[in-house]
N, C-alpha and C positions, 0 to 999 in steps of 0.2 A: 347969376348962376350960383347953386347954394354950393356951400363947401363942406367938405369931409365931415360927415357925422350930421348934415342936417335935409332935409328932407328927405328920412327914409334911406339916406345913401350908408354902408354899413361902413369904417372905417376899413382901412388895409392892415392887414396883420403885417407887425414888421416880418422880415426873411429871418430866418432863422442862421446864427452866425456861422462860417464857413467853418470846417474842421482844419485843428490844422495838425500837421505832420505830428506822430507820435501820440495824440491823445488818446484816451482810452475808450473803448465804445458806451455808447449810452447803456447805464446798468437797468433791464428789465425791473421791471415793476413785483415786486413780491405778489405771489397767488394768494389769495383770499379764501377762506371758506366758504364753500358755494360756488366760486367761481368757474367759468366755462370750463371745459377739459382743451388740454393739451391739444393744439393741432400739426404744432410744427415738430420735425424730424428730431426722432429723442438725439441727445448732444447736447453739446454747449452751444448757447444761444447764439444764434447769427453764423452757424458754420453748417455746411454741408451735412448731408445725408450721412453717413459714413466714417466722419471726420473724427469721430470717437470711438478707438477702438474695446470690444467688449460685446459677446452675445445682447442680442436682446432678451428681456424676461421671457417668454413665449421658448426662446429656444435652450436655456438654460435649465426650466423647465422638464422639457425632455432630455436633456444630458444627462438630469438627475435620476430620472425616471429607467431611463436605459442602465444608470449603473445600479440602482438599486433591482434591480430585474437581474442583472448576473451577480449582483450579492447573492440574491434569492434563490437563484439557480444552486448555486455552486453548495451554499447550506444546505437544501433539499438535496443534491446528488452525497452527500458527505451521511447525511441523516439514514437514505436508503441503503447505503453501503454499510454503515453500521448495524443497521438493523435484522440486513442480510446476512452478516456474519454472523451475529447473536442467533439467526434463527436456524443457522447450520450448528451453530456450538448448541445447544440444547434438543432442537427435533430431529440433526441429522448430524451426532457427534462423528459418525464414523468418518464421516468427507473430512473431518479437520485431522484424522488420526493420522500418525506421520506414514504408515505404511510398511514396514522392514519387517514386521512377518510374510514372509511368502512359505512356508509351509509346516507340516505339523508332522508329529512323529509319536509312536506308541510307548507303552510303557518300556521302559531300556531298562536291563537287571542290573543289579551295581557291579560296577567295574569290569562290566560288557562294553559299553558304547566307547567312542574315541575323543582322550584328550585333544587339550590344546595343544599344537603343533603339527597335528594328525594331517595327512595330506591325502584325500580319501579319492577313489575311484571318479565317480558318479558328480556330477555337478549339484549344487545343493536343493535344488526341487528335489532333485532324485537319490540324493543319498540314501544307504543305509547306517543309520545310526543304533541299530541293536547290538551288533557287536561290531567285530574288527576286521571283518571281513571283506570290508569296503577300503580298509585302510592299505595306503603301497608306500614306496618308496617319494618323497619330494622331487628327488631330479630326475624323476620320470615323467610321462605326461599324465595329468592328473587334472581331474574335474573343479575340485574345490581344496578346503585348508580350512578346518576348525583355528580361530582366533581368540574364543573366550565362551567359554561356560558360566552359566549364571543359574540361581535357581529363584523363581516365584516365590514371594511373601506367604505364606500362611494369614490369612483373613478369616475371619466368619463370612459363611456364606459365600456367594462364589465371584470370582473377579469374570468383570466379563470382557468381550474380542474389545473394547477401545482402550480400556485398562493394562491386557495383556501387550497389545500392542505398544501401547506409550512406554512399560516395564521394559520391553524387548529393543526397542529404538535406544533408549539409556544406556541401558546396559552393555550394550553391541556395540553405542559410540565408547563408551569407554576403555572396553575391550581392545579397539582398533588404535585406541591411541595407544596402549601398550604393548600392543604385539608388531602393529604395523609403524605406527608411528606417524611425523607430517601433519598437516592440515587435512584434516577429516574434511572441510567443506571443497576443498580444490584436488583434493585427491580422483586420480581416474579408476580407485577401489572401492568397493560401496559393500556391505557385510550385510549379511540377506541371515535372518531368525528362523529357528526352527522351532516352535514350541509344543508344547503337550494338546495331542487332540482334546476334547471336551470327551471321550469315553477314559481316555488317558488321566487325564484332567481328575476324575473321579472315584479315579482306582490311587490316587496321590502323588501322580507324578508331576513334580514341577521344575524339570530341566530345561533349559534354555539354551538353544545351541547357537553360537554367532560364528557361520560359515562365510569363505570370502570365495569369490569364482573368481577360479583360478583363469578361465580364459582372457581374462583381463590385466594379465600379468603373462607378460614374455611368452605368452604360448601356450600357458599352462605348463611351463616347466619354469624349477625349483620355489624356493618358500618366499613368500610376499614379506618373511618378516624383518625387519628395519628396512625395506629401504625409501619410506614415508609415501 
């Protein structure tokens, strides 16, 4: 009978030696260049699917992708809103003008129309401002209260309605901090302009009337002034 290793018979590889408690697993074999691709579950070698917690590339990926999408978003919406505004302040300056003229009045003779303190008939769309005639008693019931008188710059050339407006807003809030007093922005009185029509305008009048309606005040009875 031949023995181990001779006629063709292949030796027995010895058993590989038992593990014992505690030792550390067999350390994988460093990947080579060229070598097959990865097939076992990305992780630490010889551990489940799962076992390592951490997006995989694939889905990180798209995280990235999604947040730079509402980066994008949010720049493009910031970009159009700027751009919207610029394109009202230069094509359509009038939408941005604050608005406190609400009405126009004719040439007034000097020292016809009604001072400040004047508490006049007519609510201020409707006043008359030529002479005094519109003007009563404060503790009576009354439409409106002249607050402040202001006159228009002199320019070359002519100031036109966004101009006059913004002059007329200034002026009015000032006016209101001195005669009425308080926070102009929380106050529940709001001081409405009267300025020079454009035929007005042209004949050289540049008064500026800052009327307060009165029905916004106790009834329209007595004077809106101090009490803010």
């Amino acid at each position: 009978m031949p023995e181990d290793g001779d006629g063709g018979i292949p030796p027995v590889p010895p058993a590989p030696p038992a593990p014992t408690w505690g030792s550390a697993p067999p350390v994988p074999p460093a990947a080579t260049w060229g070598s097959a691709p990865r097939t076992e579950p990305y992780g630490w070698a010889g551990l489940p699917a799962g076992a390592v917690h951490g997006p995989r590339p694939e889905r990180r990926f798209r995280m990235r992708a999604v947040v730079f999408a509402l980066l994008g978003g949010i720049l493009l919406g910031l970009a159009m809103g700027l751009a919207g505004l610029l394109t009202l302040a230069f094509v359509f300056p009038d939408a941005l003008a604050p608005g406190s003229v609400t009405g126009t009045h004719p040439v007034i003779p000097a020292g016809a129309g009604p001072v400040v303190g004047d508490c006049l008939l007519s609510s201020p769309g409707d006043a008359d401002l030529t002479s005094q005639a519109d003007v009563v008693d404060c503790r009576g019931l009354h439409g409106s209260e002249v607050i402040g008188v202001a006159q228009l710059p002199d320019v070359s050339g002519r100031l036109d309605d966004t101009d006059v407006d913004y002059f007329a807003d200034g002026a009015c809030r000032l006016a209101f901090g001195d005669y009425v007093g308080g926070n102009y922005e929380t106050s529940t009185l709001f001081p409405d302009a009267l300025v020079p029509s454009q035929q007005a305008y042209d004949q050289g009048e540049r008064t500026v009337y800052c009327l307060v309606n009165s029905a916004d005040h106790n009834g329209g009875h007595g004077s809106v002034q101090g009490p803010g």
